[in-house]
N, C-alpha and C positions, 0 to 999 in steps of 0.2 A: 711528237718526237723531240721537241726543242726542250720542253719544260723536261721532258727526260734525262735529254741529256746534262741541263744545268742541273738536275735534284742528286745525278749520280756524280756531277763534277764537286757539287758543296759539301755531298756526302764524303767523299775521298778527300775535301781540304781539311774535314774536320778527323777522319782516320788518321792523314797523317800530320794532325798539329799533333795529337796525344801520341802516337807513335814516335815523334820528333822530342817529344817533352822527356817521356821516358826515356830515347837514345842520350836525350844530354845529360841524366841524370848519372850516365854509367859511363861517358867522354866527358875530358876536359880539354877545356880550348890551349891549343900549344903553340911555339913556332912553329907554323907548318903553314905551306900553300897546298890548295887541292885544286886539279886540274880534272876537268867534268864536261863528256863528249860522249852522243850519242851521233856523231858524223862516224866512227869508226872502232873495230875493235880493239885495235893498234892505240899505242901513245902515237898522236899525228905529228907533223912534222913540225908545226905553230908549236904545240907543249915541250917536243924535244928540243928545240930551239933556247926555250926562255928556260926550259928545266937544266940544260949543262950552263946557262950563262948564270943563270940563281946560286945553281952549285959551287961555281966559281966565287961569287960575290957570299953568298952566305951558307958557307958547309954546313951549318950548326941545322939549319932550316928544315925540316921535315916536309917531304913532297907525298900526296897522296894522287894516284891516277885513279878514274873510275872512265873507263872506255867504253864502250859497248854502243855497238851501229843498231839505232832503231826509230823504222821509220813510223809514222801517225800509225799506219797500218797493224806493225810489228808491236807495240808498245800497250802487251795486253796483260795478264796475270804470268807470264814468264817474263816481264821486266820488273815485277816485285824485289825480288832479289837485288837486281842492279838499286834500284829505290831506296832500299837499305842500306847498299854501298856508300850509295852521296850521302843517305842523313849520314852516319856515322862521319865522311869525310871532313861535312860542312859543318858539325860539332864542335870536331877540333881543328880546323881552320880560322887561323884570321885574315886569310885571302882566297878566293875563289876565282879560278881562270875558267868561263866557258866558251865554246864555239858556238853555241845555237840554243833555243830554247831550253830551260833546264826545271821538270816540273818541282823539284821542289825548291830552288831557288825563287822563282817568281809566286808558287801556291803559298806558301810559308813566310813566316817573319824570323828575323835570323837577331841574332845580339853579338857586337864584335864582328861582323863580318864586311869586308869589299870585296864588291863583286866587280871585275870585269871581264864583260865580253868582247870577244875578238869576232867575233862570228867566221863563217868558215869559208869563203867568200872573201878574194880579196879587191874587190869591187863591186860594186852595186849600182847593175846595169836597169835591169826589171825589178819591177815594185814585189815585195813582197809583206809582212806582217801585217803593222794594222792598217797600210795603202790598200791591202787585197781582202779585208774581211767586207765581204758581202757577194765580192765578185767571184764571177765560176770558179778560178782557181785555189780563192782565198778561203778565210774560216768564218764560218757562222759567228755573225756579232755577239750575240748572247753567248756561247761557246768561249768566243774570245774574250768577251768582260767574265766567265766567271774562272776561267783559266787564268786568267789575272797575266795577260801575254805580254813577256817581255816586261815586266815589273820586277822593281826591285835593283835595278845597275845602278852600281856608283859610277862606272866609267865605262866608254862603248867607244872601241880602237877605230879610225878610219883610214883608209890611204892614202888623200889627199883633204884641202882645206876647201874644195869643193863636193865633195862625200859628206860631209860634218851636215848640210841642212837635211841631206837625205837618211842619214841614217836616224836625224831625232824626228823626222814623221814618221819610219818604216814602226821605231819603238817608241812611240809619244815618251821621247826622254827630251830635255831641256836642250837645248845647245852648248850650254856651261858643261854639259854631261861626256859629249862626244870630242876626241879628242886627233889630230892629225898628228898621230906618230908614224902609222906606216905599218905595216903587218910584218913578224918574223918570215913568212913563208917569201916575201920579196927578195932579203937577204939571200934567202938561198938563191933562188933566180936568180940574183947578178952574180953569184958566186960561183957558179953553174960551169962546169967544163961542157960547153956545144958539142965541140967535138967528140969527146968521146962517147955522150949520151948516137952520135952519129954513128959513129963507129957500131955500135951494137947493135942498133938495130938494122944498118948493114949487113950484118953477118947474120942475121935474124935472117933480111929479106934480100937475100941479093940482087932479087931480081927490078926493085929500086933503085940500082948501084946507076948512075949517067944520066937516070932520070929526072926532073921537075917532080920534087915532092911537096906534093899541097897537103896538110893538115887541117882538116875539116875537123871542128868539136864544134857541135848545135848543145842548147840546152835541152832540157826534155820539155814535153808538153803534158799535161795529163788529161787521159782520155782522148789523146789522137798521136797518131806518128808525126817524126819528123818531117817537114815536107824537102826531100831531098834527092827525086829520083832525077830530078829534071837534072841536076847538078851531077849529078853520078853518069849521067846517061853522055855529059857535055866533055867527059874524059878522054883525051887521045891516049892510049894505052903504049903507043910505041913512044912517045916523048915524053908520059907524064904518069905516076899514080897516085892516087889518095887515100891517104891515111884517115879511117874515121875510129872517131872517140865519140861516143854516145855517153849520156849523162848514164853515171852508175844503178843509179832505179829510176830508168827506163823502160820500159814492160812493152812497149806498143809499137816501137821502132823494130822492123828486124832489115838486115844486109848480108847478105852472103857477100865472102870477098871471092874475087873473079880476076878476071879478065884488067889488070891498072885498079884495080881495087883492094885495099888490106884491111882485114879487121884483125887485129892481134891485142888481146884485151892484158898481155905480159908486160905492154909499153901504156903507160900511164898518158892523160891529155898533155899534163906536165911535160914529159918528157917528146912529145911530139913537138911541141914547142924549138924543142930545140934542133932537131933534125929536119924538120921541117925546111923547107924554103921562102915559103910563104901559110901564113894561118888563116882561114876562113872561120868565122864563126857567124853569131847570129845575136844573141840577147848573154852569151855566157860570159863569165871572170875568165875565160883564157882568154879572151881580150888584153888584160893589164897583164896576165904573162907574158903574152907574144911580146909585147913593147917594151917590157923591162929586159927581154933578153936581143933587142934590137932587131927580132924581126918585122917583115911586111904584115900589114894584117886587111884582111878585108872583112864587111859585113855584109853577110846573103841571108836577109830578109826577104823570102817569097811569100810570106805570111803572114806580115807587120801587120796588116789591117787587122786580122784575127785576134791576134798575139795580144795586140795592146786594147782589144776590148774583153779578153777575156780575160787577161793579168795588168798588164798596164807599163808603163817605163816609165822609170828616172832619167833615162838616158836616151833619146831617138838620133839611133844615129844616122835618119836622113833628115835630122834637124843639126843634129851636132856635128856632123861627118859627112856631111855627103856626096865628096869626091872618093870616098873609099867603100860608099855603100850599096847597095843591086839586089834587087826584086826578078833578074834574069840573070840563069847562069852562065848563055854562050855572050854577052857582055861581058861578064864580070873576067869568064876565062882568057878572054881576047885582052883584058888589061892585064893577068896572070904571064901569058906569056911572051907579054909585050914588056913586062919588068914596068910598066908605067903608074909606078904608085904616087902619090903624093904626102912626100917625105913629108911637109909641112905639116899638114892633116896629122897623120902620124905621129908629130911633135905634141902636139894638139891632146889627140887620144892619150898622152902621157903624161901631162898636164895634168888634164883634167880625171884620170883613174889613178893612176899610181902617184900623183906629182910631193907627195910628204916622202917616197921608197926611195932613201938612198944609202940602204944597204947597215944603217945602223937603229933600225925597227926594232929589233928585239935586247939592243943595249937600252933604249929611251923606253920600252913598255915594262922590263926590267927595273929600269928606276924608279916606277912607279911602282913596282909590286913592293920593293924595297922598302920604301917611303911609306908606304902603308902596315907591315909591321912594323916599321919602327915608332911609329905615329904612337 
């Protein structure tokens, strides 16, 4: 199955060098940035960011989006089409922004092109790339040398100057390569009206309105649910409810909302952030959300043992954290409603996730794309 898979992967780099040859032969490379995500259908909130500040800085400059959400799963002979979009894109660009893996960025050799990824993730709590090829959740080693993963950046965004070792093992890139400017999606965070994101989903849920709102976002797991009954089950429903945000492709988790329970999939993790009173999470980036919008945060890890032999962490935060961390949830809720966080700790988690965000990430990642056409 392995040799199959790599004879069908070599097969398709060599389909599309020649497919790539003859797209260039009929594009010329222009002033233009192309911005290339397969996190969403949508232009994300990261491209719209740096795409009105470019505007601003260089109107002459030609922006190409190619969006289209697809997951390992989903990315079979109906993302052909999308495939043609980026070569053409990456033709006539002489910059490339991506979020996340990009197959013909990394399969391909490109001429006149930088490449930087922001990845879509504004912190990096769990190991992913080439930390997790071999392990359960990761990618088959052969797989991932002949997919050529994560090859090919000139530049790899971080959000602080301690993210910069971990993201050049996630992408065996250089450390010269990774850079602590800060992610544009920070910006917005601190820019963030709380309040009214409140407001709305008050009127959403009234029945919230006097209550202790906890905002629970777990990441997923693949191939097991989240483990979060014990924590659901720890809820006083006349003082308090819980807001859950499950990872977007999720498939194994299900909740019904009840009884001090909301599942309302209309309010983004993001946006729980802010309404919220306090964030509980686990291994996810709404971690450096919670903190940049100056909420409490906690970590409820009932699973760490599992978690981190089956994926792995950058980040333990019952190493790094661990007056704000719990393996039990009527602890954890007995320090929820006792308000007794520890702000320092929290200083700490800000630090060390977001500590480059201070709100002018997408001016400084800007200068860069700048300095690279002009180059």
């Amino acid at each position: 199955m392995r040799f199959i898979k790599t004879a069908c992967i070599a097969a398709l780099r060599v389909f599309l060098t020649v497919w790539y040859g003859l797209v260039r032969l009929f594009v010329r490379k222009k002033d233009a940035v192309a911005f290339i995500s397969r996190e969403s259908d949508e232009i994300t909130t990261e491209f719209r960011l740096l795409s009105e500040e470019l505007a601003v800085r260089r109107p002459q400059t030609v922006q190409i989006f190619c969006c289209k959400r697809a997951a390992k799963a989903e990315m079979g002979l109906s993302y052909i089409r999308e495939i043609h979009s980026q070569l053409k894109a990456l033709a006539k660009a002489r910059v490339a922004v991506i979020d996340t893996y990009c197959i013909p960025v990394s399969l391909l050799s490109h001429r006149r092109l930088t490449v930087i990824q922001l990845w879509h993730a504004i912190t990096i709590i769990k190991q992913f790339g080439w930390q997790t090829v071999g392990k359960p959740e990761g990618t088959d080693p052969a797989v991932a040398k002949a997919m050529r993963m994560h090859h090919g950046y000139d530049a790899v965004i971080a959000g602080s100057e301690q993210m910069r070792p971990i993201l050049a093992a996630t992408m065996r890139q250089p450390i010269e390569k990774i850079y602590a400017l800060g992610l544009p999606l920070s910006d917005q965070i601190l820019a963030t009206d709380g309040d009214e994101v409140k407001k709305r989903f008050l009127a959403a849920h009234p029945e919230a309105a006097g209550k202790r709102i906890i905002s629970y976002v777990p990441t997923m797991r693949r191939g097991s649910a989240v483990p979060c009954r014990e924590l659901l089950d720890a809820v006083n429903a006349a003082e308090e409810c819980i807001f859950v945000s499950l990872h977007p492709v999720d498939l194994m988790t299900e909740i019904e909302p009840g009884d001090g329970i909301i599942v309302d999939s209309s309010f983004t993790s993001q946006d729980s952030v802010f309404f919220a009173d306090v964030v509980v999470t686990d291994y996810s980036g709404t971690s450096a959300e919670a903190v940049l919008a100056g909420k409490p945060l906690l970590f409820y890890v009932p699973d760490i043992g599992q978690y981190t032999a089956d994926c792995g962490l950058n980040i333990d935060p019952r190493e790094h954290f661990p007056t704000l961390t719990y393996a039990d949830a009527r602890s954890m809720m007995e320090v929820i409603r006792a308000s007794a966080y520890d702000r320092g700790a929290l200083e700490q988690v800000r630090g060390t996730l977001v500590g480059s965000c201070d709100g002018r990430s997408t001016q400084r990642i800007t200068d860069m794309i700048v300095g690279a056409l002009e180059a």
